[in-house]
C-alpha positions as CSV (number, residue, x, y, z in Angstrom):
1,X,-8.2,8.4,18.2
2,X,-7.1,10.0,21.4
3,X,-8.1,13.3,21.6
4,X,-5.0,14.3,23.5
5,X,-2.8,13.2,20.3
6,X,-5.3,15.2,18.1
7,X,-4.4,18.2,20.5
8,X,-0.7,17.9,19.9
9,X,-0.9,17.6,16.1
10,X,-3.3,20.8,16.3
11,X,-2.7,23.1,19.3
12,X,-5.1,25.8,20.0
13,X,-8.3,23.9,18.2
14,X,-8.9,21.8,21.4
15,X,-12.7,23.3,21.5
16,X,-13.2,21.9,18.1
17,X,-14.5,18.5,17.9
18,X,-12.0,16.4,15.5
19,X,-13.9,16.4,12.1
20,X,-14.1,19.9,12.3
21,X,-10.2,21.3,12.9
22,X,-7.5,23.3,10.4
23,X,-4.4,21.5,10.6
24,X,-4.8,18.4,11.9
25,X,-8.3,16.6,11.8
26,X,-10.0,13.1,11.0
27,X,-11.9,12.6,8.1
28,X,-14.7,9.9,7.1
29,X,-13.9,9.3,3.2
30,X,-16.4,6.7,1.2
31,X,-13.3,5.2,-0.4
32,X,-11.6,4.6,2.8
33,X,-12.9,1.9,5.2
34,X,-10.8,3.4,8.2
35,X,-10.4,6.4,10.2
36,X,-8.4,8.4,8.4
37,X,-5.9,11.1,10.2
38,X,-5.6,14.2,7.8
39,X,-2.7,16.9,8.2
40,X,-2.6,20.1,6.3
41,X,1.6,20.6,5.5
42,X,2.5,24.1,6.9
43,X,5.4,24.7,4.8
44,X,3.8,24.3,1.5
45,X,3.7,27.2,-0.4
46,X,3.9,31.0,1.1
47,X,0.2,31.6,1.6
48,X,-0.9,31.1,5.4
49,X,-4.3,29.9,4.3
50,X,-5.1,26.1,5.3
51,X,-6.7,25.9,2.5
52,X,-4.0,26.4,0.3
53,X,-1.2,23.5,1.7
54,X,-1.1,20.2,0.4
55,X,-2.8,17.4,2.7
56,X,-1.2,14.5,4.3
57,X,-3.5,11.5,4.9
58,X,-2.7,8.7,7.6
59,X,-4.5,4.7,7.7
60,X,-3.8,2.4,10.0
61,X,-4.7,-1.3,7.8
62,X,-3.2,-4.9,7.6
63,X,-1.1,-4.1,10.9
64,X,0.9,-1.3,9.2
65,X,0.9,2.7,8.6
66,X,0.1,4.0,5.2
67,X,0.0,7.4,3.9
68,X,-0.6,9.6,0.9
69,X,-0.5,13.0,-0.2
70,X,-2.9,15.2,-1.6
71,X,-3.7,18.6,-3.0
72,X,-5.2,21.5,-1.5
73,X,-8.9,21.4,-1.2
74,X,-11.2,23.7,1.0
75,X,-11.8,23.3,4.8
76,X,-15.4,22.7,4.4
77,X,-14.5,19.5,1.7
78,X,-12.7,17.3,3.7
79,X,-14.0,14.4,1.4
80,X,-12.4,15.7,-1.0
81,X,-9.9,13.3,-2.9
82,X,-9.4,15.4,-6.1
83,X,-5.7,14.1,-7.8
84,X,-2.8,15.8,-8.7
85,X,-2.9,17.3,-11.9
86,X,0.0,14.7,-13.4
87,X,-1.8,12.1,-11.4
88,X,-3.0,8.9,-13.9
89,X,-5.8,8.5,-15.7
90,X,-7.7,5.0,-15.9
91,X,-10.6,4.5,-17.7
92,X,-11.0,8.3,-18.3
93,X,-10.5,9.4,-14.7
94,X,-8.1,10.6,-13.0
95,X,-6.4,8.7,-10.2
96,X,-5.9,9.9,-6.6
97,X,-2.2,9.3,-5.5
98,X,-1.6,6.0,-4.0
99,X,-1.2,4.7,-0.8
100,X,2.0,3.9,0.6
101,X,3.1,1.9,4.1
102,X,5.6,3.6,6.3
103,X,7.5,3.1,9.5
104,X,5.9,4.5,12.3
105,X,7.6,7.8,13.1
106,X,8.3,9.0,16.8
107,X,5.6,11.5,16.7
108,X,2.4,11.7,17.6
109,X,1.2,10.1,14.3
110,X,3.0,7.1,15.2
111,X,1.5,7.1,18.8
112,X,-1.9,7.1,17.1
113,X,-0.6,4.7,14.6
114,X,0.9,2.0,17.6
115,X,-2.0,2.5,19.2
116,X,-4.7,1.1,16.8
117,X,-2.2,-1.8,16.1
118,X,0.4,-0.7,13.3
119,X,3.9,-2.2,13.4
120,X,7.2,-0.1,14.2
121,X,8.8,-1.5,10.6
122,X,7.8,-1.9,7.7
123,X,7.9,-5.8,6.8
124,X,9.8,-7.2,3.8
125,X,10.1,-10.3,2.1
126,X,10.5,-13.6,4.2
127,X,11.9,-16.4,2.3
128,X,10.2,-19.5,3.2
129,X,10.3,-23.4,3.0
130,X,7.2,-25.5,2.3
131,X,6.1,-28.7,1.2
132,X,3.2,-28.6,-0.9
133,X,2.2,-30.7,-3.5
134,X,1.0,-28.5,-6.3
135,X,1.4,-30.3,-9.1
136,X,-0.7,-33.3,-7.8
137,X,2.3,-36.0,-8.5
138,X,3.2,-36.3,-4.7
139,X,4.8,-33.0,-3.6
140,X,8.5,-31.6,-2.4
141,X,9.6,-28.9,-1.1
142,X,9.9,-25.5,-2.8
143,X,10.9,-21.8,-1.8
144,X,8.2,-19.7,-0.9
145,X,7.9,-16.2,0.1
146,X,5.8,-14.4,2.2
147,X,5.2,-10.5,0.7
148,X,4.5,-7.9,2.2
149,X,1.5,-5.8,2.1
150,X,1.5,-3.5,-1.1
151,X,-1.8,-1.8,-0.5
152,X,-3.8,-1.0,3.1
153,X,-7.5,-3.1,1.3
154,X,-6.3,-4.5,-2.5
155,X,-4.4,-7.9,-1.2
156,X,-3.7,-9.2,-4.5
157,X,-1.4,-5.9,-5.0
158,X,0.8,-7.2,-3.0
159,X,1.7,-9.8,-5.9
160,X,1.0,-7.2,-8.8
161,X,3.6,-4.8,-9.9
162,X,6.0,-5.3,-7.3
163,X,9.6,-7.0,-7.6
164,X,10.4,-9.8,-7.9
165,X,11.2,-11.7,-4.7
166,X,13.7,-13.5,-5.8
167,X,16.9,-12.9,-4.7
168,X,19.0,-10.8,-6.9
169,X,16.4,-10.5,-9.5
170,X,15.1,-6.9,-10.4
171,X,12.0,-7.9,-12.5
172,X,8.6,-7.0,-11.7
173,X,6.3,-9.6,-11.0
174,X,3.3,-9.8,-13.3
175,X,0.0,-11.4,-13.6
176,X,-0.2,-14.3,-15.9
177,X,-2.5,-16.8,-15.4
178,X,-3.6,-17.9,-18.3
179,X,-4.7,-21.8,-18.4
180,X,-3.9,-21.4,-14.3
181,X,-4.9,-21.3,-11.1
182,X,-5.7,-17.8,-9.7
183,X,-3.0,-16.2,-8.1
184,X,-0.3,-17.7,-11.0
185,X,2.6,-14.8,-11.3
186,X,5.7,-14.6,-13.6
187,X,8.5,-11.7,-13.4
188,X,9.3,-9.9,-16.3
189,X,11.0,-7.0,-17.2
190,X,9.5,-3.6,-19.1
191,X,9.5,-3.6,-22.2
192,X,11.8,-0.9,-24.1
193,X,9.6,0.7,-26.5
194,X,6.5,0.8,-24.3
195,X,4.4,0.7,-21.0
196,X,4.2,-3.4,-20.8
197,X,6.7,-6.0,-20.5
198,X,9.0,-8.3,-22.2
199,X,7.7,-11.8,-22.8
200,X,11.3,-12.5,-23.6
201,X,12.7,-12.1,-20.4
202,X,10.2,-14.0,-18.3
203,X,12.4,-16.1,-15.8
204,X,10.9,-17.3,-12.6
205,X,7.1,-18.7,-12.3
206,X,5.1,-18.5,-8.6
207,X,1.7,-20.0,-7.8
208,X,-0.2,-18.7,-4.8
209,X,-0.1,-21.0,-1.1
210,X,-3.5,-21.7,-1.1
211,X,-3.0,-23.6,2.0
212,X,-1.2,-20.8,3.8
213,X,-3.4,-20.0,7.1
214,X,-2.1,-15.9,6.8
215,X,-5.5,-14.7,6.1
216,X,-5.2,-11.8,4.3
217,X,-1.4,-12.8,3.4
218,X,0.1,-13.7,0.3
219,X,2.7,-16.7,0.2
220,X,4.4,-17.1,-3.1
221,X,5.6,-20.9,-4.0
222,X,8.2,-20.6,-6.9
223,X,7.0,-22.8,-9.0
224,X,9.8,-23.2,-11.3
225,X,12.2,-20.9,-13.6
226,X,13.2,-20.6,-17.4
227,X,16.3,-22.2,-18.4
């Protein structure tokens, strides 16, 4: 990161080297394969210690900007990823707050984020048209969508838990692959008495493009749809 932008984001720490500033600093997390940018949010709360303000984290990954929130923790911990205290917990632990991608703001964050590669706007679904012959009876041509990253390292959450691509529909795409290839999704919509979904509504069916050459992209093929 250039040590000029660090500068801006915290003036009068310029002797520090960047691990080791207040406000503004970068951190090395184990969780994390990136440099992370770390700010400390000076209008949380009334007490002027660092210490005590929530911390905003910053990762440049898959082309894009992504950033999270988390508590207070002390200066010397700055691998410190304790949750919020209403934060979910999974298998008996409590789960830090989730990434999430942003536009690059005009700030020096988003000079920092340009520079190491992020895009300006956030990317949404393209609608597509392949041919693919997925069904192994000679092919056609089917709608296809290319999603957008969901996650800065888990690609397969960008086809889990999000909606549905499809135009118009507000379902939430969900993984059901059973007696499938991998990557199989169906949308579905929650279920009114609990945290799953409705088997009921299912509507559209996707397979993943296995011959898409994205990389680390997910294409969606609809497949087909229920009734």
């Amino acid at each position: 990161m250039s040590i000029a932008i660090l500068d801006r984001l915290s003036p009068g720490e310029s002797h520090l080297p960047p691990s080791r500033r207040t406000w503004a600093r970068i951190v090395d997390l184990q969780t994390v394969p990136t440099t992370v940018l770390e700010l400390r949010d000076p209008n949380d709360g009334q007490d002027p210690d660092p210490a005590s303000k929530a911390r905003h984290q910053y990762a440049v990954a898959r082309g894009l900007l992504w950033r999270r929130r988390l508590p207070p923790a002390p200066l010397d911990e700055p691998c410190d990823e304790t949750p919020w205290a209403d934060a979910p917990v999974i298998a008996g632990r409590r789960q830090p707050p989730a990434w999430e991608p942003i536009d690059c703001p005009r700030s020096p964050i988003g000079e920092w984020a340009r520079a190491q590669g992020a895009a300006l706007v956030l990317p949404g679904v393209q609608p597509l048209r392949v041919e693919r012959d997925i069904h192994g009876d000679g092919g056609g041509e089917y709608d296809a969508y290319r999603m957008p990253p969901a996650h800065p390292w888990d690609h397969w959450a960008d086809i889990t838990g999000v909606p549905c691509p499809v135009p118009g529909c507000e379902q939430t795409l969900v993984w059901y692959e059973a007696g499938y290839v991998p990557g199989y999704r169906v949308c579905m919509a929650h279920a009114a008495d609990d945290d799953g979904y409705d088997l009921e509504t299912l509507r559209h069916h996707f397979c993943l493009d296995h011959q898409d050459d994205g990389g680390d992209v997910r294409v969606l093929i609809r497949d087909h749809d229920r009734g």
